[in-house]
Every structure is written in C-alpha cells, then in structure tokens.
MILOGU-695940 format. One line per field, with one value per residue (C-alpha): residue in three letters; residue number from 1; x, y, z. Coordinates in steps of 0.1 Angstrom, whole numbers. Example, Ala and Ser with C-alpha at 12.3 -4.5 7.8 and 13.67 -1.06 7.14 Angstrom:
BEGIN
residuo	[ala|ser]
num	[1|2]
xx	[123|137]
yy	[-45|-11]
zz	[78|71]
//
This chain:
BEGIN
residuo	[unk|unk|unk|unk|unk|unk|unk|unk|unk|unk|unk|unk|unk|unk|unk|unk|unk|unk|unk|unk|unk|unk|unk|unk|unk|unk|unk|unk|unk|unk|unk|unk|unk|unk|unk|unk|unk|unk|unk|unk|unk|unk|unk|unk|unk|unk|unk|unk|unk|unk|unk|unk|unk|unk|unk|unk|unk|unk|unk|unk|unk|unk|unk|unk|unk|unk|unk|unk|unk|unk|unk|unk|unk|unk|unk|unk|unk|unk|unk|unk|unk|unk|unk|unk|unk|unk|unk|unk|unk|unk|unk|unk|unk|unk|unk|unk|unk|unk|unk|unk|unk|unk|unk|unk|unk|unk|unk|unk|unk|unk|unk|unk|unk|unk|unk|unk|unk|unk|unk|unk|unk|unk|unk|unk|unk|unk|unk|unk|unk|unk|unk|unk|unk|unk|unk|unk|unk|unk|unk|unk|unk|unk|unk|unk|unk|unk|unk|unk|unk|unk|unk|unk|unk|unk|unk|unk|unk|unk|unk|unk|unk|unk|unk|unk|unk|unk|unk|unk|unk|unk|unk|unk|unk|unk|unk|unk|unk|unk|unk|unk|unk|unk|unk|unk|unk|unk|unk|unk|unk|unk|unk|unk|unk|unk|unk|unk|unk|unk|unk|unk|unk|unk|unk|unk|unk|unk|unk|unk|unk|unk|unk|unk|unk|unk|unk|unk|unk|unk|unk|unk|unk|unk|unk|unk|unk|unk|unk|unk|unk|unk|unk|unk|unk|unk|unk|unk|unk|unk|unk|unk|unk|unk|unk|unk|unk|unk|unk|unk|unk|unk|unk|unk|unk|unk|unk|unk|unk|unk|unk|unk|unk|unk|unk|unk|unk|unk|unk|unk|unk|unk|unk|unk|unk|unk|unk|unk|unk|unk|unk|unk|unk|unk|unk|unk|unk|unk|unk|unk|unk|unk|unk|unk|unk|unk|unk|unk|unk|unk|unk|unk|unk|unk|unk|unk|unk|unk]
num	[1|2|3|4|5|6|7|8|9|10|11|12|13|14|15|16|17|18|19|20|21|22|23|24|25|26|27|28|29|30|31|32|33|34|35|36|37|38|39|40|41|42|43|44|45|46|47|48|49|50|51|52|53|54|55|56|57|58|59|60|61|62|63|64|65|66|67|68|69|70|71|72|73|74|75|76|77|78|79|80|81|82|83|84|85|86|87|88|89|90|91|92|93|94|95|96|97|98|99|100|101|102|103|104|105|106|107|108|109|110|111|112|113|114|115|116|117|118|119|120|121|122|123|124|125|126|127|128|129|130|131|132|133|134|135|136|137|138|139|140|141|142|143|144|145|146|147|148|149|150|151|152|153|154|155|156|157|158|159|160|161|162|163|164|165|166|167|168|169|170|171|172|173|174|175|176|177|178|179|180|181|182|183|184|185|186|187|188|189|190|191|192|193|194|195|196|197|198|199|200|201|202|203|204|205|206|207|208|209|210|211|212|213|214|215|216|217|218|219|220|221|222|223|224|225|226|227|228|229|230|231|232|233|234|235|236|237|238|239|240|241|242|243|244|245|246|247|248|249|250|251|252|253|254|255|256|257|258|259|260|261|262|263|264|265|266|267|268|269|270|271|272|273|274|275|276|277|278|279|280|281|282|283|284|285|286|287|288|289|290|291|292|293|294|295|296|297|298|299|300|301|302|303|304|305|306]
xx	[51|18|14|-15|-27|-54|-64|-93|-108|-121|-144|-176|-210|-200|-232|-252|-241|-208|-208|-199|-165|-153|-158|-141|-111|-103|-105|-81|-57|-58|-56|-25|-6|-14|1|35|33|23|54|78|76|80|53|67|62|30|12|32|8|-21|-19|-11|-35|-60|-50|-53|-89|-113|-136|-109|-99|-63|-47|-69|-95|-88|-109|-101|-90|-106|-88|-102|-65|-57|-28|-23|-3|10|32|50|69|89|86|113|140|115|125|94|94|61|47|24|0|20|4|9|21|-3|12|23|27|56|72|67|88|118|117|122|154|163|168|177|146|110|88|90|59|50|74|101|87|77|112|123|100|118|149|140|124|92|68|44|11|-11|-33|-63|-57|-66|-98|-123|-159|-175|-148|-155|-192|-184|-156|-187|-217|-195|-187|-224|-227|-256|-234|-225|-191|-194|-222|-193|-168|-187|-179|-145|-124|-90|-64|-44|-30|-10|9|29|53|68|100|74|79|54|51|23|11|-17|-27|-51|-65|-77|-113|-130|-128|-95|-76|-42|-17|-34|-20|-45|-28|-17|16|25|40|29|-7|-21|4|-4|-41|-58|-92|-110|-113|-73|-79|-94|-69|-43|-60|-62|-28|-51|-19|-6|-38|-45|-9|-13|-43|-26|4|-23|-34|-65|-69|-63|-100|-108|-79|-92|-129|-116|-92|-125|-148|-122|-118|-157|-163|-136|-132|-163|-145|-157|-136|-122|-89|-69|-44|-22|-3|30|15|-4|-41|-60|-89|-105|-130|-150|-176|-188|-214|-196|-154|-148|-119|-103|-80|-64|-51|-44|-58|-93|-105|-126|-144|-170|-185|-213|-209|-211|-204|-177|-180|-157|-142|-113|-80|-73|-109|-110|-78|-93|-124|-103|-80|-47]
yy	[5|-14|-36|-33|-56|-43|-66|-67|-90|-66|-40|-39|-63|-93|-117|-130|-164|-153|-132|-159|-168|-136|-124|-160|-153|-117|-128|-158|-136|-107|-130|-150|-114|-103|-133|-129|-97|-102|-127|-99|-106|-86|-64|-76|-112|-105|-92|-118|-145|-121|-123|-160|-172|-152|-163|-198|-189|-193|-169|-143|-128|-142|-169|-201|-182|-157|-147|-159|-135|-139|-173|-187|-186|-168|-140|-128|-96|-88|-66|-65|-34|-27|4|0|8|14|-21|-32|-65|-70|-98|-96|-117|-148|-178|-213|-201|-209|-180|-151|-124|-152|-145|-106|-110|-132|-105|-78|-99|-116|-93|-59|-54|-40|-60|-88|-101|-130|-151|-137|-140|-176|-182|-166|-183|-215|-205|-202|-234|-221|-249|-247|-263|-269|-234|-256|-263|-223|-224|-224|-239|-200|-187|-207|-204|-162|-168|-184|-163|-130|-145|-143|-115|-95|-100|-70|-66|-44|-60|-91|-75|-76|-101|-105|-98|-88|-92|-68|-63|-31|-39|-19|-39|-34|-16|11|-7|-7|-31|-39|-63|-73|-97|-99|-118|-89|-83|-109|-117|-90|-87|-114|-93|-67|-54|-28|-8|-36|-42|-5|10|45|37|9|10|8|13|-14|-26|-11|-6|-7|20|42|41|49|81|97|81|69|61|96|108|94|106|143|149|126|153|183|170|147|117|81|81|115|112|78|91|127|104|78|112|127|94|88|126|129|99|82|52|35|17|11|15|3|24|25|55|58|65|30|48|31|29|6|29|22|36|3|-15|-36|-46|-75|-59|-71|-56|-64|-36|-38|-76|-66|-79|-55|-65|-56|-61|-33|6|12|-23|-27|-58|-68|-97|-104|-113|-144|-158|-157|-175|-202|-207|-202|-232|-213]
zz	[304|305|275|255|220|196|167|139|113|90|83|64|70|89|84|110|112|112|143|169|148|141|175|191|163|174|213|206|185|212|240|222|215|249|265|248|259|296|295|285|249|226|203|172|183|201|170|144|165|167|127|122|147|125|89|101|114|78|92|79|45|53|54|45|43|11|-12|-48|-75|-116|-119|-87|-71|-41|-37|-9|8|45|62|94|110|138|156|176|144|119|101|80|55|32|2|-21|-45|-31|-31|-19|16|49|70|48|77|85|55|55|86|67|46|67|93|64|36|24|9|21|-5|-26|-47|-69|-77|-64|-31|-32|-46|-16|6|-9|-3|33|39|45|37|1|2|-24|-31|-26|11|14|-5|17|2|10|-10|-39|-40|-36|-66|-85|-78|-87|-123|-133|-157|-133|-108|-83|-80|-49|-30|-33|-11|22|50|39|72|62|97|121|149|164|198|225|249|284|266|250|214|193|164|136|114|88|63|36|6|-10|-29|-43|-80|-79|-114|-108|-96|-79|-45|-20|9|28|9|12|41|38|28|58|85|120|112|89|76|50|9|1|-28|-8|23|-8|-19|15|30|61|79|77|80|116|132|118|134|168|165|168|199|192|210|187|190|180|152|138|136|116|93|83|79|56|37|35|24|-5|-18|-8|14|44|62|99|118|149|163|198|210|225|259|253|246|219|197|175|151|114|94|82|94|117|125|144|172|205|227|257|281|319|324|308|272|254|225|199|163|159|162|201|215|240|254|286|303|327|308|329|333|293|287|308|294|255|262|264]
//
C-alpha cells in the first residue's frame, strides 16, 4: 500500500497576510506525517506529528494559537483514532497543556476511557507527567486583541469566527491503516465549557474543519462514508455531505477524507482551507476554491529544513 497524508488548518476566510503561514504550516505538517510514513511509520504516528507540528504553529486555532473563550482563557479539544482497531482517545476544554492531541492519545493507550474533559483531564494529564505551562504561553497577541474587539457591545459575534484555522490530519500507511487526528481551540469568545464536534467521535471523525454545531446536526462524518458506500468518489461524497450541510442547516464548512484504496480529497464551501497532502512523492497544496498547487516531495523537504 502506497502511503498517502492529508492535513488542514481550517476552513473559512484566511486573511491576506496570513496566507504565506498557513500555507508553510500545512506543507511542514504534511511533509512531517509523510516522512514517518515513507520510513514505515505508522498512520497514527504520522498524523499525531501532522497535528502537533500544527498546534505549535500560532497561525492555527490549536495549540498556542487558540482562540480565547468569555474569560479570555483558552480550552481546548482533540481527538485521535485508530483505524486499525477502532481505538479512539479524546479531551476537551483542557487548558494549560502545549500539545493536547498528545494527551488525546494517553487517553486512548492509556485508559479505558474515550473522553475526559476539564479537570479530570488535566488531572490526568498530571498523573502522566505531561508538562503544564502557564495558559499565557498559548495566548497569542492576535488572540487577545480578537478576545477584546468581540467584547464590545456592537460587536459581531459571527464576523469573529473567521481566520481561525482549527487542525487535522487523516493518514493511510504501508499496512493499509488508516488513522486521524484534530485539534481545535474552538470559537472565539465560546461560553467556558463549551465543546464543538471535535471531541465527539461520531460528529468530526476523519473529516474535520468547519462550524462544530453544524457538523453535529448533519453527522458530517457519517454523512461523507454513506454516500462513499453508494459508490461516490471521497470527492464527490465530500462535496454532497457540505451541500446537504449548507442547504439544511445553513453550515459552511470543509473536509479531508482518505479511502481505503488511498484516494483522497480535501473539499470546503468556505472561502478558503489551508490543505496539504502528500501522495506518491508529490506535495499538493492549496488555500482557495480550485488551487492545487504541486511540488516534488523530496525537493520540498530540502528547501523546509527537514
């Protein structure tokens, strides 16, 4: 089986400035996941560094770079899943924690449990020696002047959320696994406590970025692999699941998926979704509707310091 890595940073308006960094962050990630692979790693590893690689990137919604909820803290959620035995571990609003997809994966090797939140999780985290840091380390200035500007009374809550690049990656490996992962710091000025889709398996799985609530209404997940199983392509699939999403509940969003046979896609209704994927040696890459940039895997990991 011929690897293959697909990653994102998020779907919605990615602002001009912005453009260079969020491309460079999804080439480093997919070029990171896709060397694991190449090396006869495997998928679950391969997008575990995808992920981290990204939430340590601030030009993500992840990581050190999370929004901040009402009390200018950031919570954040992540998931990690293993297609191989169907073994999935998942945190949510934790806080405090530079990697969180790192602890989604203690959760799930370490642990009978799917999900642990809040407390519990950082006492957790503790219990495992995985390191706390003072929240302030992941507030990034751009978060804090967004946290700000969306506490003025004529604020727009919605007009908020864009440029927020929440993180993902879906791999396949040389044994035909195929793993997932994804991490978020959710919306911007969020109620404390509130988790989207990416803490719930059933909801975000395998195919990521978009308005959580919305992927929760349509189960965008599910929604994807029926129309997969009727004989669509993940292309085709993806674009019908977004439609339906966009049409009932009025959600735009984007997805990343990988099939079995190692075909993928990387699809949104947004404006923009920074994506990367690495297939066969070549690096494809794009942030607007209709771009598909490519390089050669090996002259990129060169010139990307790997």
């Amino acid at each position: 089986m011929k690897p293959v890595i697909v990653v994102h940073g998020g779907a919605g308006r990615i602002f001009k400035e912005r453009e260079d960094g969020s491309r460079s962050g999804v080439i480093r990630a997919a070029l990171k996941g896709y060397s694991i692979l190449k090396q006869g790693g495997s998928a679950l590893d391969a997008v575990e560094q995808a992920v981290t690689l990204m939430e340590d990137d601030p030009h993500f919604n992840a990581g050190c770079g999370s929004v901040l909820n009402q009390k200018g803290e950031v919570e954040m959620d992540a998931i990690i899943m293993d297609g191989k035995n169907l073994a999935s571990g998942a945190v949510s609003a934790v806080k405090c924690i530079a990697n969180p997809i790192k602890l989604a994966r203690l959760v799930m090797e370490k642990t009978e449990h799917m999900l642990l939140t809040d407390y519990g999780a950082q006492c957790f985290a503790k219990a495992m020696g995985v390191p706390e840091i003072p929240g302030e380390k992941l507030i990034t200035e751009r978060s804090r002047e967004r946290w700000i500007k969306n506490l003025e009374p004529d604020s727009n809550p919605h007009k908020g959320q864009v440029d927020l690049g929440t993180v993902g990656a879906v791999a396949i490996d040389s044994e035909g696994n195929v793993a997932c992962a994804t991490s978020t710091g959710g919306l911007t000025n969020k109620l404390v406590g509130r988790v989207g889709d990416t803490g719930h398996l059933s909801y975000g799985f395998f195919f990521f970025p978009c308005h959580g609530e919305s992927i929760m209404k349509v189960v965008l997940a599910r929604l994807i692999l029926y129309h997969m199983e009727q004989g669509l392509s993940p292309e085709e699939a993806s674009d019908t699941a977004l439609n339906c999403m966009k049409t009932r509940v009025g959600g735009l969003g984007g997805v990343i998926v990988v099939s079995s046979s190692g075909d993928w896609a990387a699809r949104f209704s947004t404006k923009q979704m920074s994506w990367a994927t690495v297939k066969d040696d070549q690096l494809y890459y794009g942030i607007y509707t209709g771009e598909r940039l490519t390089k050669s895997f090996e002259e990129t990991l060169t010139s990307e310091g790997f």
